[in-house]
C-alpha positions in Angstrom: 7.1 13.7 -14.3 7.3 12.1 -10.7 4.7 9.3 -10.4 1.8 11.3 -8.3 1.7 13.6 -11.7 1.5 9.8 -13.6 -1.7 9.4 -11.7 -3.1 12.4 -12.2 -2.7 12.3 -16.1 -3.5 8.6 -16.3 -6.1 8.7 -13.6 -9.0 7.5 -15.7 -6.9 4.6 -16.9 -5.5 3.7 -14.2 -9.0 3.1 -12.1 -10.3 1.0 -15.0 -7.5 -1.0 -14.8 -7.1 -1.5 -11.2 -10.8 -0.9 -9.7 -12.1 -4.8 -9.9 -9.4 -6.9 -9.5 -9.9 -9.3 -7.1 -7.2 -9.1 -3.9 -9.3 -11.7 -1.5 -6.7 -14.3 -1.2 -4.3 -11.7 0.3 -6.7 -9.7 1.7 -7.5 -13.1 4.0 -3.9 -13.3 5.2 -4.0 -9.6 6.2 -7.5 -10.0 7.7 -6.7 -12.8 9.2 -4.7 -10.3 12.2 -7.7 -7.8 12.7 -10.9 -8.2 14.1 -14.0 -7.0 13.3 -14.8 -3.7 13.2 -10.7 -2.8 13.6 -9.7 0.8 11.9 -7.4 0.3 8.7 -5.8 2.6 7.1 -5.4 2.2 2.9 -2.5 3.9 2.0 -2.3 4.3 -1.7 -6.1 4.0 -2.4 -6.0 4.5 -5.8 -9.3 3.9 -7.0 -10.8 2.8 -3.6 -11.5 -1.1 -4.7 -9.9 -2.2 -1.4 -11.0 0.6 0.7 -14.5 -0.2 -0.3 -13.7 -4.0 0.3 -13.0 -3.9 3.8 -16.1 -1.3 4.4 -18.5 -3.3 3.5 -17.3 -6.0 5.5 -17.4 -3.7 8.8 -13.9 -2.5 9.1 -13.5 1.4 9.8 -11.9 2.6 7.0 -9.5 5.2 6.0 -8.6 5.7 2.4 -5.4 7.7 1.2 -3.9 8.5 -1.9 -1.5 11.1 -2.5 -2.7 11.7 -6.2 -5.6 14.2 -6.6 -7.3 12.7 -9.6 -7.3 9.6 -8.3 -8.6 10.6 -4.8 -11.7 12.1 -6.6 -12.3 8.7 -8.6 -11.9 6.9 -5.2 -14.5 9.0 -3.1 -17.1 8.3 -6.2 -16.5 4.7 -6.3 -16.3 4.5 -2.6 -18.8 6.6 -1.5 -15.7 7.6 1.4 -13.8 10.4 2.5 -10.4 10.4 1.0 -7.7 12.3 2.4 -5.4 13.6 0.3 -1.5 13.2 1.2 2.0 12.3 0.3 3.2 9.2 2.6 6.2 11.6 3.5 3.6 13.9 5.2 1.7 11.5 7.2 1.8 12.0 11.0 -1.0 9.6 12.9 0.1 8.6 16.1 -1.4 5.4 17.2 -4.3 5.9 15.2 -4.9 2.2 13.2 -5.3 -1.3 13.7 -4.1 -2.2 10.6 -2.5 0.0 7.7 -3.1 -2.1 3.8 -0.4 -0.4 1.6 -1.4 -2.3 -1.7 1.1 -2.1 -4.7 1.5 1.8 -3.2 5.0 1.6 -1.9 6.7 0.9 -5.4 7.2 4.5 -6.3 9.5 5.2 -3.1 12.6 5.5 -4.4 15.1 3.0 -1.6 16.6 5.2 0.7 13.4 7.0 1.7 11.4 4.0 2.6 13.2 3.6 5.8 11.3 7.1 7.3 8.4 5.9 5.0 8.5 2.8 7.0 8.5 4.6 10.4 5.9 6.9 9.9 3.8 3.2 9.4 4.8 2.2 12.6 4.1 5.0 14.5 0.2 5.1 12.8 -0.3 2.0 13.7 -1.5 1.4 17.5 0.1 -1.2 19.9 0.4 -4.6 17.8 -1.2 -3.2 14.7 -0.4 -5.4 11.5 0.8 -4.0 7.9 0.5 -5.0 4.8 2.8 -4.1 2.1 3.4 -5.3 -1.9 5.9 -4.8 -3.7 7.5 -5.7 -7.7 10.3 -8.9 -6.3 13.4 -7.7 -8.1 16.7 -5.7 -8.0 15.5 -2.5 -10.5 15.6 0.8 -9.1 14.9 3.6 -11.3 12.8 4.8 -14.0 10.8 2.6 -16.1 8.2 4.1 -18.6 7.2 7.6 -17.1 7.3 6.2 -13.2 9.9 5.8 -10.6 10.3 1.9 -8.9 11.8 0.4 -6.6 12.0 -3.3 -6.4 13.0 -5.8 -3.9 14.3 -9.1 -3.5 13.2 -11.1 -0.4 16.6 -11.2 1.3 16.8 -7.4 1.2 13.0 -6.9 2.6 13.4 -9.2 5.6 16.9 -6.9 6.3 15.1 -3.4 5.9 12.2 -5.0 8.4 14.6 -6.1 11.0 16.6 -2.8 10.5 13.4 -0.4 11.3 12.7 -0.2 15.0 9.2 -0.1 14.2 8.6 -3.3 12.9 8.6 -6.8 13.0 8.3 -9.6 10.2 5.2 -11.8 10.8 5.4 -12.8 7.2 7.0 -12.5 3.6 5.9 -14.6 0.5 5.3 -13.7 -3.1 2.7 -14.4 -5.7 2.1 -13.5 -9.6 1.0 -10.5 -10.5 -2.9 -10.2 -10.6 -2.8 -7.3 -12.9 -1.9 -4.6 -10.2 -1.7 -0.9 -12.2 1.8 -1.2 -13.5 3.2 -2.0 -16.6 6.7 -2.5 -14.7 7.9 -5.6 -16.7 8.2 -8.3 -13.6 5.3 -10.2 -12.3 6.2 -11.8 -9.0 5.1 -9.6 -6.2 6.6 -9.8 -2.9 4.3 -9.8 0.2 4.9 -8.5 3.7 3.2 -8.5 6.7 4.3 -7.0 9.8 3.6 -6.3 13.6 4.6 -3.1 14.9 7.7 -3.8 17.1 
């Protein structure tokens, strides 16, 4: 089972578990490069609780999750158009302000999120800002019925400076808030960057 079939079975689950967290402390950093009314893109929606987050605050939202099941529970919470897509399919040029990839990057195994990381870049427009989490840590493989990759800090700021895309505005880490994973550590790392 790759980890888009997880959260198609698990769907249901998953959204109770995730749907009202509260991300408003990092939400402020990554908000805190966009201005009002700014397009952002939420790439791994999941069940929409960000998505609807930065809509009601005026941002023009796009919300994206590559698992069916879950884009269904997302469009009901959100009352949004999801689209439907696999990262590795995503071709915007230019097209976002700001692109929030929330716990959503974990499932890329290592030596894809280089393209991954690229096709980011080239979605966002000229000095657009992203926002990515993910599990601080060496582990790369399977754990449970999902595939992650983690990450320490060192290796993050060298995979940033090695993409042509994008540039490191900032990288810290905080304890896990409960995101939908049962993947055993609970320090996440945080990045923001400027496309290069």
């Amino acid at each position: 089972m790759d980890s888009i079939d997880y959260y198609n079975k698990y769907a249901a689950r998953v959204f109770e578990d995730t749907a009202e967290q509260d991300m408003s402390d990092i939400m402020k950093e990554f908000l805190e490069c966009m201005e009002e009314g700014d397009t952002i893109l939420d790439l791994g929606c999941g069940s929409g609780r960000d998505s609807l987050s930065f809509y009601e605050m005026g941002y023009d939202v796009t919300p994206l999750d590559a698992s069916e099941e879950m884009c269904k529970l997302a469009e009901i919470h959100t009352d949004l158009e999801v689209l439907q897509m696999d990262f590795r399919e995503m071709e915007f040029d230019d097209a976002f302000d700001g692109i929030w990839a929330c716990a959503s990057l974990i499932h890329i195994p290592k030596k894809e999120l280089p393209e991954i990381l690229d096709r980011i870049s080239e979605a966002l427009k000229e000095d657009g800002v992203a926002y990515m989490s993910f599990h601080e840590g060496d582990f790369e493989g399977f754990s449970g019925e999902r595939y992650f990759s983690d990450y320490t800090a060192k290796e993050m700021e060298r995979i940033i400076k090695e993409s042509d895309g994008l540039k490191m505005i900032k990288l810290w880490e905080t304890e896990d808030k409960g995101h939908s994973s049962s993947h055993e550590n609970g320090t996440w790392l945080n990045v923001l960057a400027r496309k290069a």
